[in-house]
C-alpha positions in Angstrom: 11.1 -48.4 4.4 12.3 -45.8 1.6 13.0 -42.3 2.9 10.0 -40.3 1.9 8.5 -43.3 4.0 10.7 -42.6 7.2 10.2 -38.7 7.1 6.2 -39.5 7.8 6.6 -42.1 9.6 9.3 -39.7 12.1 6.9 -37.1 12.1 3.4 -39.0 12.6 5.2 -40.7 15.7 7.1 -37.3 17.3 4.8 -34.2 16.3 2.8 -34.6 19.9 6.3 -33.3 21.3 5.7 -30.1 19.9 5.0 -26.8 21.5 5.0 -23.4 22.1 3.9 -22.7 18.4 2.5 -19.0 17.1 -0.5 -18.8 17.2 -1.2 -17.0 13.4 2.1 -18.0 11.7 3.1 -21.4 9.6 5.3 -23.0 11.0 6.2 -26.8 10.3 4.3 -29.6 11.7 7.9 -30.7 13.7 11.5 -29.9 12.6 13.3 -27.4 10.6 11.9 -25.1 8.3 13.5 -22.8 5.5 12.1 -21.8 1.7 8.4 -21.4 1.2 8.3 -23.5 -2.1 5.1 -24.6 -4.9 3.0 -21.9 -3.4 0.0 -23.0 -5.5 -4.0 -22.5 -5.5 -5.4 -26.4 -7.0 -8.1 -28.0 -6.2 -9.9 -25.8 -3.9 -7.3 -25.0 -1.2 -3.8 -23.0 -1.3 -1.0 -25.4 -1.2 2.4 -24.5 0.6 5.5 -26.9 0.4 8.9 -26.0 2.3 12.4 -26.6 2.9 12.1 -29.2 5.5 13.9 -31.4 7.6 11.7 -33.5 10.1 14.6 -34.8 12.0 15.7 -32.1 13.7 15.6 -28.2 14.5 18.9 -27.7 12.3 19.1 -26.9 8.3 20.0 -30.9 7.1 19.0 -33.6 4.4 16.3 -30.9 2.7 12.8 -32.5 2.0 9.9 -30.9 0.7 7.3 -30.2 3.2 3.6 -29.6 2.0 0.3 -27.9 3.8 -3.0 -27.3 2.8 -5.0 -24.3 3.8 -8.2 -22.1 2.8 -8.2 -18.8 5.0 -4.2 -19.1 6.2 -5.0 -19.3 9.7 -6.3 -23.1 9.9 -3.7 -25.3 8.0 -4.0 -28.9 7.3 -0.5 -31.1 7.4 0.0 -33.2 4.2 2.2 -36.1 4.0 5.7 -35.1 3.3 6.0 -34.2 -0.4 9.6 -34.7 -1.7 12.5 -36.8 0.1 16.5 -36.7 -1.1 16.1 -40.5 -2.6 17.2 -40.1 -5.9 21.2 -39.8 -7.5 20.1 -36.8 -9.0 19.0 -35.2 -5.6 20.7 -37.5 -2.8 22.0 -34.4 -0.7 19.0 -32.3 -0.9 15.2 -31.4 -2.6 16.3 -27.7 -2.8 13.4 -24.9 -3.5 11.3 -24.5 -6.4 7.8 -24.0 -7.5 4.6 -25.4 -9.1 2.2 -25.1 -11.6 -1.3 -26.9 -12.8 -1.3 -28.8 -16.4 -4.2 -30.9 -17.4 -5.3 -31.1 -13.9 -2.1 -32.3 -12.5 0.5 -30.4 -10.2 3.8 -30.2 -11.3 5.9 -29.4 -8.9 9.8 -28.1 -10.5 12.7 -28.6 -7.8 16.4 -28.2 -7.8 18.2 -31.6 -7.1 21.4 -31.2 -5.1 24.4 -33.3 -4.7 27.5 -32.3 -2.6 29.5 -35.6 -1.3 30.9 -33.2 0.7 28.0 -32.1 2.9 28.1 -31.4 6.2 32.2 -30.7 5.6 34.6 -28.2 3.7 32.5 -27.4 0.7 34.2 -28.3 -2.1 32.4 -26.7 -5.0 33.9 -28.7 -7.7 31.9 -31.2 -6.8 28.6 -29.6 -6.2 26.1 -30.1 -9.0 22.2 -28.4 -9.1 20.0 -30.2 -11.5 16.7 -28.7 -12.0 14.3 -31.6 -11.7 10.4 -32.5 -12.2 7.5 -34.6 -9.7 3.9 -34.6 -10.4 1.0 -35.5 -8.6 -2.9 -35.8 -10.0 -4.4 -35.2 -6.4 -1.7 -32.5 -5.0 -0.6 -34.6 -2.3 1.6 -37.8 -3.7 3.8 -37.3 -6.3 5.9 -39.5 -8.4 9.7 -38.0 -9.3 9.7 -38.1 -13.8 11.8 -40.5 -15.1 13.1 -37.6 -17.1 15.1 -35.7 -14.6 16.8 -34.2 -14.5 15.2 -31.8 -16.7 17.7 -29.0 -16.7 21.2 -29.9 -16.3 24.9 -29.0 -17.8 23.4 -30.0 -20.9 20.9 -26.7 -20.9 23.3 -24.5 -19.0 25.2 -22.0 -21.3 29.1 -21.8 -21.0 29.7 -19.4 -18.7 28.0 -20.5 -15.7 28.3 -22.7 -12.6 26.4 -25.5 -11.9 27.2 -25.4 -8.4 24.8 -22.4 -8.0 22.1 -23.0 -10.1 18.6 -23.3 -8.6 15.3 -22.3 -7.1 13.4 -22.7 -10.4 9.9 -20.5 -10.8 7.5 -21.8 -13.2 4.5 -19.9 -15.0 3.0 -20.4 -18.9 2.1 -18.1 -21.4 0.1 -18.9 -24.4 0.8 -22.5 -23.8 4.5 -21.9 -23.5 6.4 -22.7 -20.6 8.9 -20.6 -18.6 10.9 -20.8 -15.5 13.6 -18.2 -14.2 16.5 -19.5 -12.4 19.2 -18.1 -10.6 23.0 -19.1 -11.3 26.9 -17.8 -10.1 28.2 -16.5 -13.7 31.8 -17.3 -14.3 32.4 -13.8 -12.2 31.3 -15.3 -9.4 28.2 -12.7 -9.1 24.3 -13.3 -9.6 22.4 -13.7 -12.5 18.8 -14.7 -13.4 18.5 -17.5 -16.5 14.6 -18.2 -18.3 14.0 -21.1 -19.7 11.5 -22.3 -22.6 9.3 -25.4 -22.5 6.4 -26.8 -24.5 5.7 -29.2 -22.0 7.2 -29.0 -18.9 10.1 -31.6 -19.5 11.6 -30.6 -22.5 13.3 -27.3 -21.5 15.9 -25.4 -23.6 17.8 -22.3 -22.6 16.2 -18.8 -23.6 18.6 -16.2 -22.4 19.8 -14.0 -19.4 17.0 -11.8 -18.4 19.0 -10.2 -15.2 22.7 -9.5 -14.3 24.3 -8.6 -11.1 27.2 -5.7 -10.9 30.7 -6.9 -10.5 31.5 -4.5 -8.1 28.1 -5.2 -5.6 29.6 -8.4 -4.7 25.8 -10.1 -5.0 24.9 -13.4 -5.3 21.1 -14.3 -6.4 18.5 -16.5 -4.9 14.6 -17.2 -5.0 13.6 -15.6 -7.8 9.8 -15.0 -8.8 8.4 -13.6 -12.1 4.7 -12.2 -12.0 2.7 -9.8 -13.9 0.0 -7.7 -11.8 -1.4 -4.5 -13.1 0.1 -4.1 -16.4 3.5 -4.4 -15.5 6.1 -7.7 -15.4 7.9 -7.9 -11.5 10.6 -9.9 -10.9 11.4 -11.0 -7.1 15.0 -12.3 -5.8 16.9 -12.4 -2.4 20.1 -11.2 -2.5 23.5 -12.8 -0.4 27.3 -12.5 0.0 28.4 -13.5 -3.2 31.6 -14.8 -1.2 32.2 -15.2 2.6 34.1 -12.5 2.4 32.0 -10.2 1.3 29.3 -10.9 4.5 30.0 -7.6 6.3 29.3 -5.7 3.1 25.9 -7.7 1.8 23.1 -8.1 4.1 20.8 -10.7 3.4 17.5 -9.2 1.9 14.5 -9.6 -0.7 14.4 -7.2 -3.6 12.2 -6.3 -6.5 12.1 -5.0 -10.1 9.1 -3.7 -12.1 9.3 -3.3 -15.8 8.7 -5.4 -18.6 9.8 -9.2 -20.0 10.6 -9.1 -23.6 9.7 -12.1 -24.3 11.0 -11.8 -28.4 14.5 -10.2 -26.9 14.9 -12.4 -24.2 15.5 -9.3 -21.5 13.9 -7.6 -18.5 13.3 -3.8 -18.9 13.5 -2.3 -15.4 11.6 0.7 -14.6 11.8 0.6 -11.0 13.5 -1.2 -8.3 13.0 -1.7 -3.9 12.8 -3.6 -1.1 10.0 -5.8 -0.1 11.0 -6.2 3.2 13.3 -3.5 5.7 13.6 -5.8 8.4 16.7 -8.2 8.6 13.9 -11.6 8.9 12.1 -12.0 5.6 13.6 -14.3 3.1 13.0 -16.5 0.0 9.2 -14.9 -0.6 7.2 -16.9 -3.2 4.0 -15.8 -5.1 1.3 -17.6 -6.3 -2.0 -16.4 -8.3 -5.0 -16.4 -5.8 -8.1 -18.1 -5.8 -9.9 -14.3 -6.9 -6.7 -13.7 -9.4 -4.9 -12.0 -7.1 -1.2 -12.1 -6.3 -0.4 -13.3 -3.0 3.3 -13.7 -1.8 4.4 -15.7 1.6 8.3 -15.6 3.0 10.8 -17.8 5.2 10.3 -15.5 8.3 13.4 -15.7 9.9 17.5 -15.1 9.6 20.3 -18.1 9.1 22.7 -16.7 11.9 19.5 -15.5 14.7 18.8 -16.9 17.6 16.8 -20.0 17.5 13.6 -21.4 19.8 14.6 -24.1 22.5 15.3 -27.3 21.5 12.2 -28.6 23.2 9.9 -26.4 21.2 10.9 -29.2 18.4 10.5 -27.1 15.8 12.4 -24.0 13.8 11.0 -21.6 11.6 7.9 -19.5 10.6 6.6 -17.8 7.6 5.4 -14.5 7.3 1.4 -13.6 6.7 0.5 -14.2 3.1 0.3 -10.7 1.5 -1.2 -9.1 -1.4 0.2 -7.4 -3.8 -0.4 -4.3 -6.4 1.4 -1.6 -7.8 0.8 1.9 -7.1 3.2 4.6 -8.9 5.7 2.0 -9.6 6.3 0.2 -6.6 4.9 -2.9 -4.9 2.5 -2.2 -2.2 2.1 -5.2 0.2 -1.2 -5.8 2.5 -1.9 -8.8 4.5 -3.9 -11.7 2.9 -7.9 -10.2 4.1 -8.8 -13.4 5.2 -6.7 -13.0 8.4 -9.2 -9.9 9.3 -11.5 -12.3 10.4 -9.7 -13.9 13.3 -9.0 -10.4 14.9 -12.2 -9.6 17.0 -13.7 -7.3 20.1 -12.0 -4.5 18.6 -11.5 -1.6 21.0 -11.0 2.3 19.2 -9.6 4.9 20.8 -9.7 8.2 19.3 -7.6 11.5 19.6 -5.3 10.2 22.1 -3.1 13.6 22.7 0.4 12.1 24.6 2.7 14.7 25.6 6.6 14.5 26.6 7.2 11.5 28.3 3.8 10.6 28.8 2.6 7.1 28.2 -0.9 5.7 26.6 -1.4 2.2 27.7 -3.4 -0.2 25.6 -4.7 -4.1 26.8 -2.0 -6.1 28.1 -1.4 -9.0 25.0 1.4 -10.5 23.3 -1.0 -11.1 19.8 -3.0 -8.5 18.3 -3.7 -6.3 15.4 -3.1 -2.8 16.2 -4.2 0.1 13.8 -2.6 3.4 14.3 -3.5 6.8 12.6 -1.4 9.6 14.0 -1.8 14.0 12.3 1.3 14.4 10.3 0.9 17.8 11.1 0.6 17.8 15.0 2.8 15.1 15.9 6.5 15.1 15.7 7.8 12.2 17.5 6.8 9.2 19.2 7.5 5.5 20.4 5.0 2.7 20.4 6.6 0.1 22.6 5.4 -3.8 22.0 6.6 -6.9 24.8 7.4 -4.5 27.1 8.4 -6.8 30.5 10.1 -4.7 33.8 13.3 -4.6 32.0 12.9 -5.4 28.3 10.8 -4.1 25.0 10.6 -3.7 21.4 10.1 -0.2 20.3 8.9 1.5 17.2 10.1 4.9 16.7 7.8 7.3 15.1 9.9 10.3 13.4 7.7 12.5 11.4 9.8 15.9 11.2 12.9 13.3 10.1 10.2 11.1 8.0 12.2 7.8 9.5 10.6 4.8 11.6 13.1 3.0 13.4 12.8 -0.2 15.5 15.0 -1.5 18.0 14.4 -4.6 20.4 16.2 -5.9 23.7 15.0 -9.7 22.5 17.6 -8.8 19.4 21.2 -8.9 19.0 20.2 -7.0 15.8 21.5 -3.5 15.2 18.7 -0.5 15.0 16.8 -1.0 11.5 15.8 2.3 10.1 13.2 3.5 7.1 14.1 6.4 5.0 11.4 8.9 3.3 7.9 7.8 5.1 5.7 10.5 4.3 1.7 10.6 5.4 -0.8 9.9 3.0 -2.6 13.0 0.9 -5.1 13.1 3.9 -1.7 13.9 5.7 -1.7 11.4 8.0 0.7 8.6 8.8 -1.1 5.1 9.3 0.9 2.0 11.0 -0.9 -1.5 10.7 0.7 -3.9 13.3 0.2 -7.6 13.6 1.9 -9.3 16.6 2.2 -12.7 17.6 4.5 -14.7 20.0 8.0 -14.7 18.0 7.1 -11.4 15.3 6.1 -8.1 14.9 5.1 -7.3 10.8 4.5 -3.5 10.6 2.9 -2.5 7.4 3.1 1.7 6.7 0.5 3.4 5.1 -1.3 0.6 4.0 1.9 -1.1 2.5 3.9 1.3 1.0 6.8 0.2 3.5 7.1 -2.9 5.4 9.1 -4.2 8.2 9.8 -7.7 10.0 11.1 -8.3 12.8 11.4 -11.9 15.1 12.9 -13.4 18.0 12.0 -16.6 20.3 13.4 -14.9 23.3 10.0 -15.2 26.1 8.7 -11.6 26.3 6.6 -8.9 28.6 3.0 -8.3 27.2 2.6 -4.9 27.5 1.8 -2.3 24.8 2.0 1.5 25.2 2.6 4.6 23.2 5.0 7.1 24.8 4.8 11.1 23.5 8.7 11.7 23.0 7.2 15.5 21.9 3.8 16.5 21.7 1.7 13.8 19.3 -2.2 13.6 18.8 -3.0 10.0 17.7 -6.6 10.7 15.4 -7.5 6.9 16.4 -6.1 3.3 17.1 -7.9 0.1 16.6 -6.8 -2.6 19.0 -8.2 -6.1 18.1 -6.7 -9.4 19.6 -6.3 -12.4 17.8 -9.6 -14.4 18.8 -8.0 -17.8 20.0 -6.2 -15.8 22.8 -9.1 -14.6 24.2 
């Protein structure tokens, strides 16, 4: 039995040992899960692969996982996609992407070796091939006898092959281009493209994006795209060295400008966060089925907390979300689709909570809640989420300070804090939260701002908004996921 063998043949005989899973949230079908990767629309359906390891709920011997879905709520299991089998990946199918030529999927993976794995790293010996496996019904795919595609023989002088990886794939004009992000002879980040006329011929374009010596920044992840006139580029940022891991949180950034694509360089006009929460990681975009651009994350942390071993699996990803730009920056909403499994709303309207008085909503640990509060009669207040006898997760509403803060007792995370929220022009302030078992995602005024937060910790299922001054709340909209009900 060869190992791409084993991994289904693990899984198809352990996934009833599952349990305890979210109940609108990916996670993997048993196992580990890290990297959204090949987030692709072919053939009808929205494919997901992921960093996976079936064996166990621990990061280990990375294989691609694949899923199938058409509303992001109901997802079909594949076979497993990728398995470490070759010399040119035998430690590891590390991320990448995918992308449709002449009716095919060609899925574009780093190959990892590291003899050393699982021990002292030893980065003279690591080695990150970018590699090639394609597939004419999206489900089995054969490994090119090619790869790898991109090795030390396409990588410039200057760079480390021990950090190069994560490739992201997209054509124009019948061109090919990937980016991909490598540790520069500084040690610090930088994002490579690459130029192909047919996917496995590649040859080294230039370096489109450069990290400062002195942020300490290593780069991973990245995603090009171009929505509403403008080019966006996507990358998580890390510790370029342990050493620097008090000073660099892990996070997702972006960039707007423009690829020129005759000067080999990225033009930024704007920069930001996607994400002010510390669980949202590795995001990947894809173009919809309705051409629009929908991006899914890794919804979780390397150092938090993990489920229970007996849950049998480990990791989540976000909800997909769509994207635009309004006045240079990336506004993020949840995939629509996922409106229709929220049902038997309930509205309340011009809820007036004074000092220390509470609103109570329906008892439920999933929902969608939509909040609308007057900018101009409401200074402060807290909407508290999993609230048991002794422990909560609260959302702090500062208008007067223009911050939202949250803070949870499932958490050993410090307070996490947004700057400059402002109301809309209507002058009000509008808070879109989706909870499930293990996650809050809070999207502000529509997207402008959004925040993740998780934790496997069991919690209360109480929700209730609390006046810390006076506060009218013009109207929430409280609709629970429909398979709770």
């Amino acid at each position: 039995m060869n190992k791409l063998e084993a991994a289904n043949h693990y899984i198809e005989k352990n996934k009833g040992t599952v349990k305890n899973r979210p109940y609108f949230h990916f996670t993997p079908e048993i196992g580990w899960m890290n990297d959204p990767n090949g987030f692709s629309f072919y053939k009808g359906a929205y494919h997901l692969f992921y960093q996976h390891n079936p064996y166990d709920v621990v990061w280990h011997n990375m294989h691609w996982g694949h899923a199938t879905t058409k509303d992001f709520v109901n997802w079909n299991y594949q076979p497993v996609a990728l398995a470490n089998d070759k010399i040119y990946d035998a430690n590891g199918c590390f991320s990448g992407s995918a992308i449709e030529k002449d009716g095919k999927l060609y899925l574009l993976y780093t190959g990892h070796i590291d003899p050393n794995i699982g021990f002292e790293a030893d980065e003279t010996q690591v080695k990150q091939y970018q590699c090639i496996a394609v597939s004419e019904d999206g489900v089995n795919f054969e490994k090119h006898e090619n790869n790898p595609v991109i090795s030390e023989k396409e990588l410039p002088e200057g760079y480390m092959i021990c950090d190069f990886r994560d490739p992201k794939v997209w054509e124009v004009h019948g061109v090919y281009y990937c980016v991909i992000v490598v540790r520069n002879s500084e040690r610090r980040g930088e994002i490579l493209m690459f130029k192909s006329h047919n996917l496995i011929e590649w040859t080294f374009y230039s370096s489109i994006f450069q990290m400062k010596y002195e942020d300490h920044i290593l780069l991973e992840c990245p995603d090009f795209f171009h929505i509403d006139g403008k080019d966006v580029l996507v990358f998580s940022i890390m510790p370029c060295d342990p050493e620097y891991k008090e000073d660099v949180a892990n996070k997702t950034a972006y960039a707007i400008g423009k690829l020129d694509y005759v000067e080999g360089r990225f033009i930024v006009e704007s920069e930001g966060l996607l994400d002010y929460g510390p669980n949202f990681y590795a995001p990947q975009t894809t173009e919809g089925e309705n051409g629009e651009r929908l991006l899914i994350a890794w919804m979780q942390r390397w150092n938090q907390a993990t489920p229970p071993k007996d849950f049998a699996f480990n990791g989540m990803m976000s909800l997909p979300r769509e994207l635009t730009i309004k006045d240079n920056c990336l506004i993020q909403q949840p995939v629509k689709t996922i409106e229709n499994y929220f049902k038997n709303s309930k509205l309340y309207e011009n809820i007036q909570v004074n000092e220390n008085e509470e609103f109570h909503l329906k008892n439920s640990k999933t929902a969608h809640i939509k909040l609308i509060a007057s900018t101009s009669e409401t200074n402060q207040f807290l909407i508290e989420l999993n609230k048991s006898e002794k422990k909560s997760t609260r959302i702090k509403v500062d208008v007067e300070g223009a911050t939202i803060s949250l803070q949870s007792d499932y958490s050993d995370e410090d307070q996490i804090v947004i700057k400059d929220v402002t109301g809309t022009l209507d002058g009000d302030l509008t808070l879109d939260l989706y909870i499930d078992l293990y996650s809050i995602e809070l999207f502000i005024n529509s997207g402008e701002k959004v925040l993740s937060f998780t934790s496997y910790e069991e919690k209360g299922n109480e929700i209730s908004i609390r006046g810390i001054s006076s506060t009218l709340i013009k109207k929430v909209v409280y609709a629970p996921f429909e398979k709770c009900e």
